[in-house]
C-alpha positions in Angstrom: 72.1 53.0 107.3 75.8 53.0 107.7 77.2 56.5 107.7 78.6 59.4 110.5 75.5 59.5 112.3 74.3 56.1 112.6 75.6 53.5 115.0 77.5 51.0 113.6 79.4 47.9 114.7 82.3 49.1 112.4 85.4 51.0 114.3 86.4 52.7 111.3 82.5 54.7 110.9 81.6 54.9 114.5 81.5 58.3 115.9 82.9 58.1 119.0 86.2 56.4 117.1 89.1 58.5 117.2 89.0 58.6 113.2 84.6 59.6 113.5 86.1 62.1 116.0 88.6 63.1 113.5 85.9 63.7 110.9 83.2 65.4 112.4 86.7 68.0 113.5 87.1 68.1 110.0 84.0 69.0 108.8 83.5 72.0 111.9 86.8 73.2 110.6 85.8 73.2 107.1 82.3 74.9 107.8 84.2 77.9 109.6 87.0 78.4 107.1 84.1 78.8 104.8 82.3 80.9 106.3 85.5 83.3 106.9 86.6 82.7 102.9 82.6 84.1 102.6 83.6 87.0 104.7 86.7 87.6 102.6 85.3 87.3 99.5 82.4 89.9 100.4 85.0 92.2 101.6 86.9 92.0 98.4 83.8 92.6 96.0 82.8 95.7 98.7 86.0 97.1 97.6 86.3 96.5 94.4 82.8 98.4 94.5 83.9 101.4 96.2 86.9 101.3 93.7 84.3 101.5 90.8 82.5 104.5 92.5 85.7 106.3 92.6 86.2 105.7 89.3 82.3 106.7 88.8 83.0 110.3 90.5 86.4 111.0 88.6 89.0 109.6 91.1 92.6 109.0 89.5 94.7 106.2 90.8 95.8 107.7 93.9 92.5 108.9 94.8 91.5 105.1 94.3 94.7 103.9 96.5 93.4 106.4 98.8 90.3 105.1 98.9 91.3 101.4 99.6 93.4 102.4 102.0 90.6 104.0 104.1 88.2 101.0 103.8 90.7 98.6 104.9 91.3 100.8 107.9 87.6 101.2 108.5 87.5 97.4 108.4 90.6 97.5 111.0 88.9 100.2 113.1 86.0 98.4 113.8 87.6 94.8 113.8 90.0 95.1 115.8 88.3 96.5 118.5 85.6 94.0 118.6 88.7 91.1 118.7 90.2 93.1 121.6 86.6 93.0 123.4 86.3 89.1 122.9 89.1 89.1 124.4 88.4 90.8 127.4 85.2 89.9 128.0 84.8 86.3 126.7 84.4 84.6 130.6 82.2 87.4 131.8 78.6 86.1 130.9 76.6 89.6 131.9 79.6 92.0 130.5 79.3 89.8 126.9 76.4 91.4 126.1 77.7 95.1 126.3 80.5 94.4 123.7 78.3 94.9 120.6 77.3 97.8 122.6 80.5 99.3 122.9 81.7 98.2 119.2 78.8 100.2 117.6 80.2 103.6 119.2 83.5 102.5 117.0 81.6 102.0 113.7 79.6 105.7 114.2 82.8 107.2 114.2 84.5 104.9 111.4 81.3 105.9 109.4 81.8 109.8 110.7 85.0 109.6 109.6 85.9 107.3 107.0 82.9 107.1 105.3 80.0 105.0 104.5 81.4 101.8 103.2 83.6 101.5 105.4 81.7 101.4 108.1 79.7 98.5 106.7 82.1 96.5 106.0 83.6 96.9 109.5 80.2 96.4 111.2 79.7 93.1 109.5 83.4 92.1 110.0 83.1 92.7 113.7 79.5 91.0 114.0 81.1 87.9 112.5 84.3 88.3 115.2 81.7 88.7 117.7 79.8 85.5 117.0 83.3 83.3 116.1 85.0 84.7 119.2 82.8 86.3 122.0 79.6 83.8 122.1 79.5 79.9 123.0 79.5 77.4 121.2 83.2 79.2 120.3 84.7 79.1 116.4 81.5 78.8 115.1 78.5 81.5 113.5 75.3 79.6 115.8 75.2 81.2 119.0 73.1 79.0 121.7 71.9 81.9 124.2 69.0 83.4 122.6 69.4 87.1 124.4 72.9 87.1 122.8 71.3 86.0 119.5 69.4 89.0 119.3 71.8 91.6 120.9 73.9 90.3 117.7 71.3 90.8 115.3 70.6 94.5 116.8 73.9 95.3 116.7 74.3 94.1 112.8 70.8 96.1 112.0 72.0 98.8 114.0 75.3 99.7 112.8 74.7 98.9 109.2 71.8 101.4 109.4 73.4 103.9 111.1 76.9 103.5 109.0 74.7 103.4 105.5 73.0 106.6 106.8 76.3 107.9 107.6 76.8 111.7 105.2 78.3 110.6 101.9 82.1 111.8 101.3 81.9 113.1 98.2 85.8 113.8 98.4 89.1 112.4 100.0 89.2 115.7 102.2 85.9 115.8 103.1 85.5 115.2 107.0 82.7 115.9 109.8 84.0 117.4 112.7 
């Protein structure tokens, strides 16, 4: 069996040649630009979903502008903290697990106030930056430490629950204070 994973007498399909090497680079990239094309393609149907339910309750255009306007900030609020964190804590191996921690405070008040879908989306944006960014092997969605596996998955369970559970906002000026 000659092929990527078999030893072979050949230069050109060996592995450990700089063109195997090459490959196998390849195919790691192509598996996490898929993944992220995933994530951007589930964000975009989420939205045009909450466009549709705006359009559901009697929403003109600018209600609907307003509206994708606040779930792309929602995705922002809770993104963006959760890059700054993998940022910060990426070396420390104890401190890794209290990001996820510290990210779900930011998607209880996106889903306070923002709203519901929002929220989700953020939540599973951030779980995604969290496994590319915060937790070995980095760039990619399998995380080796087991704890951190399942600090992950609380965290996506967690905040999707919470956010989902979130009071609906039934208008643009409706806000819990």
């Amino acid at each position: 069996m000659v092929g990527l994973f078999a030893p072979s007498s050949s230069p050109e399909t060996n592995i450990h040649s700089s063109r195997g090497k090459a490959l196998v680079t390849k195919l790691l990239m192509t598996n996490w630009l898929h993944s992220l094309l995933h994530i951007i393609v589930g964000s975009l149907r989420s939205m045009l979903n909450l466009i549709t339910e705006c359009r559901m309750i009697g929403l003109s255009r600018g209600g609907i502008m307003r509206a994708t306007v606040r779930c792309l900030t929602g995705i922002a609020v809770c993104a963006l903290p959760a890059a700054m964190l993998c940022f910060f804590l990426r070396d420390g191996a104890t401190l890794r697990l209290v990001a996820p921690i510290l990210c779900l405070q930011v998607v209880i008040v996106a889903a306070l106030h923002l709203g519901r879908w929002p929220a989700v989306m953020g939540a599973v944006i951030a779980g995604f930056t969290f496994a590319l960014l915060l937790y070995p092997p980095y760039g990619s969605l399998w995380i080796h430490d087991p704890a951190e596996r399942v600090v992950l998955t609380l965290f996506q369970l967690i905040a999707v629950i919470v956010a989902w559970i979130s009071p609906r906002r039934t208008s643009p000026n409706d806000r819990i204070y």
